[in-house]
N, C-alpha and C positions, 0 to 999 in steps of 0.2 A: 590382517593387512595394515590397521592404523600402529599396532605395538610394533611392526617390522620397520615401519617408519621410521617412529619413534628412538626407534634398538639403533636405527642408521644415522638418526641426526649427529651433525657435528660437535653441537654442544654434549650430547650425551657420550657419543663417543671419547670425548677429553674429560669429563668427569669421570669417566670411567676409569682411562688409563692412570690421571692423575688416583684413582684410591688406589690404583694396584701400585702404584709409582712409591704410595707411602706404605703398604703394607710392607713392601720389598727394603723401603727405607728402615724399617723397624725390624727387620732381618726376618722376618718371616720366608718360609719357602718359596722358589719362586713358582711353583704352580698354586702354593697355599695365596699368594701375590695375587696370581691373574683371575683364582679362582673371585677373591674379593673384586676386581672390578670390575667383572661380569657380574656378580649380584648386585652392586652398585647401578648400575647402568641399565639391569634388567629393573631392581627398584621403580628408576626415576623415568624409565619409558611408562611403566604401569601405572604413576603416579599422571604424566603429562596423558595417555590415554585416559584415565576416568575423569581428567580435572578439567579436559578441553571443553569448550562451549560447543553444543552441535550447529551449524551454518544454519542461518537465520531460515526459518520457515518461510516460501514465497505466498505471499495472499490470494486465498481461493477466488476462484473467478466463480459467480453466480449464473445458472442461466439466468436469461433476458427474457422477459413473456412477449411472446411475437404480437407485433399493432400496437402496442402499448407506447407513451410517448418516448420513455426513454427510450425503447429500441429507436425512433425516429430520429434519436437525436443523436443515438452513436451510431448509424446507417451513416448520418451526415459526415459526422467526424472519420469515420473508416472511407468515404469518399473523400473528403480531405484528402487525409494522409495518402490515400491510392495517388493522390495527385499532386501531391509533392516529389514523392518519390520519384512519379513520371518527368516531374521537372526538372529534380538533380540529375537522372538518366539524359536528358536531352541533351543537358548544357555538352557543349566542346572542353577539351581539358583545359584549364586556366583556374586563376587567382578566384572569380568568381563562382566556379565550379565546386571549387576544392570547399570554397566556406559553405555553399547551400549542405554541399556533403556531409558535414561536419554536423550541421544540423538535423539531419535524418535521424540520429539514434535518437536526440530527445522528441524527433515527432514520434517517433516510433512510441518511446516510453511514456509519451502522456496519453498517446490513443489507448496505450494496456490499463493505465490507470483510470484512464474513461470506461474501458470495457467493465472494470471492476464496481465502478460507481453504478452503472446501468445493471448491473446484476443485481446492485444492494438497493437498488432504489426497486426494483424488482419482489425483492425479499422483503421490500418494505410494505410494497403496496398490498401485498397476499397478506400480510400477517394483520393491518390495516381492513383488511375486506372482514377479519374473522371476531372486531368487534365492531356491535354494533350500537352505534353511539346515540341513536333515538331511544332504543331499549333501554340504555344505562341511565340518561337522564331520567327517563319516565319510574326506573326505580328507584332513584335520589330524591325524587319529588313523593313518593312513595312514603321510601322509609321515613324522609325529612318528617313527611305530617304524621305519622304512624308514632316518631317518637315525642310528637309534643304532648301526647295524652297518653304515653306508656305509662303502664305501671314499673316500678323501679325494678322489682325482680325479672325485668326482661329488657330495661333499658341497657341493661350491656350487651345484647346479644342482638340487639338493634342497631348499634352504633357501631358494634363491629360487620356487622351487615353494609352497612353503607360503610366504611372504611373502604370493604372489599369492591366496592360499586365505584368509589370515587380514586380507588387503585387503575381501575379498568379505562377511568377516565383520564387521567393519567398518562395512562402507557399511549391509549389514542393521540394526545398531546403528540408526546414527544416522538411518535412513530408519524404524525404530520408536517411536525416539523421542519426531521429528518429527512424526510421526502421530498418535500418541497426547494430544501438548500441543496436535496441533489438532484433532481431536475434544472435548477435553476444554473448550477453548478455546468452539468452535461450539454445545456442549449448555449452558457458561456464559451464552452470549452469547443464545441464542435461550430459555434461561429468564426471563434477565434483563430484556428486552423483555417477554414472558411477564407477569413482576411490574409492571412499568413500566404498562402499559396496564390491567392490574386496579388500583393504585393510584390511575392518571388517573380512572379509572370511580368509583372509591369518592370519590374529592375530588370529581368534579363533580355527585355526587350528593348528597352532605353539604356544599359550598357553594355562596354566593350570592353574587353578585356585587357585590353592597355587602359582602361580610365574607370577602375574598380569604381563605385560611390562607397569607401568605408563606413562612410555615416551613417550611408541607406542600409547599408549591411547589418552592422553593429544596434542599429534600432529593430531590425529585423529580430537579430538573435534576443535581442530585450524582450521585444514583443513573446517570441517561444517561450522563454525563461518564464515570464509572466504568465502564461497559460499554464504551463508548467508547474509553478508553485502554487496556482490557484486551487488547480484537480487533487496536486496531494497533501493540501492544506482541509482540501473539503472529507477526502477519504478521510484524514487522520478526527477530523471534527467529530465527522458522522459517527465511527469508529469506537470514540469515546461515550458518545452522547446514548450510542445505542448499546455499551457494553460488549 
């Protein structure tokens, strides 16, 4: 299906005819002609098929451990968003209408990117439960004195002992961290919606649709933008941070 594409594009179709066009110019036969811009054109579809980029992978959604905070805090934000939605539906058609509307997809797209945050901070806290960081100290402190009075032919195998102890410590680090900026991330981001939808509610109560407040609007859509680049400024952080 992608090489019949390809076979169809415009561009390929004129490079095609264009080599039959010179073959024919060079007195060649004219099916020896048409035979050359069919392989020409069969060529550069086989070419544009293996050489295309496959469409960007979408980012797996984690379960969420039910009770756990994050779920509390994207419960909030999926109540949000339920309730914005409810608010563009109300409005009567107009100027005001038409902008809350306009903003629907990006509540839409920061609650998916919230969803995904609440998954990972999920993944985080399980992988987080499976060390355990009283035990790790107690072997640092262990090995620590074990190697002040080693004998040498075992102090390497000592120190590479607590390497692997203070690796473990480590990963605790930056798996708390991580956690933490996404909690903090998800109680931002599902307040934020939170104010977003009280705000929408007081503007379409105090205006009319002959007397837009563009300002009030325009700070509005600021405000979404900013939750918005908050959540997938945190995704991409964590992202990094946790490999």
């Amino acid at each position: 299906m992608k090489f019949a594409r390809e076979f169809a594009e415009p561009w390929g179709l004129f490079l095609g005819a264009a080599s039959a066009g010179v073959a024919w110019a060079v007195q060649l036969p004219v099916v020896a002609a048409l035979g050359v811009g069919v392989v020409v054109l069969a060529a550069r579809a086989g070419v544009a098929v293996a050489t295309r980029e496959p469409p960007p992978r979408e980012a797996r959604v984690l379960d969420v451990t039910p009770g756990s905070t994050e779920a509390t805090w994207l419960q909030r934000a999926e109540h949000a968003a339920e309730g914005f939605g409810s608010l563009s539906d109300s409005l009567d058609s107009g100027p005001l209408a038409t902008r809350v509307a306009d903003m629907e997809p990006v509540v839409q797209e920061t609650l998916s990117t919230l969803q995904r945050l609440a998954g990972r901070a999920s993944a985080t806290g399980k992988a987080l439960s499976r060390v355990d960081l009283e035990a790790v100290a107690r072997e640092k402190r262990r090995l620590k004195g074990e190697l002040k009075s080693a004998h040498e032919d075992v102090r390497a195998d000592l120190e590479s002992a607590l390497n692997a102890v203070q690796a473990q410590a480590d990963v605790h680090a930056r798996l708390s961290g991580a956690r933490d900026k996404l909690l903090a991330q998800l109680q931002s981001g599902a307040l934020g919606l939170d104010s977003l939808v009280a705000r929408v509610a007081e503007l379409t109560a105090a205006t009319t649709d002959f007397a837009v407040d563009t300002g009030a609007v325009r700070e509005l859509s600021d405000q979404l933008e900013g939750i918005r680049q908050g959540v997938l400024e945190t995704e991409q952080a964590t992202r990094r941070s946790l490999g």
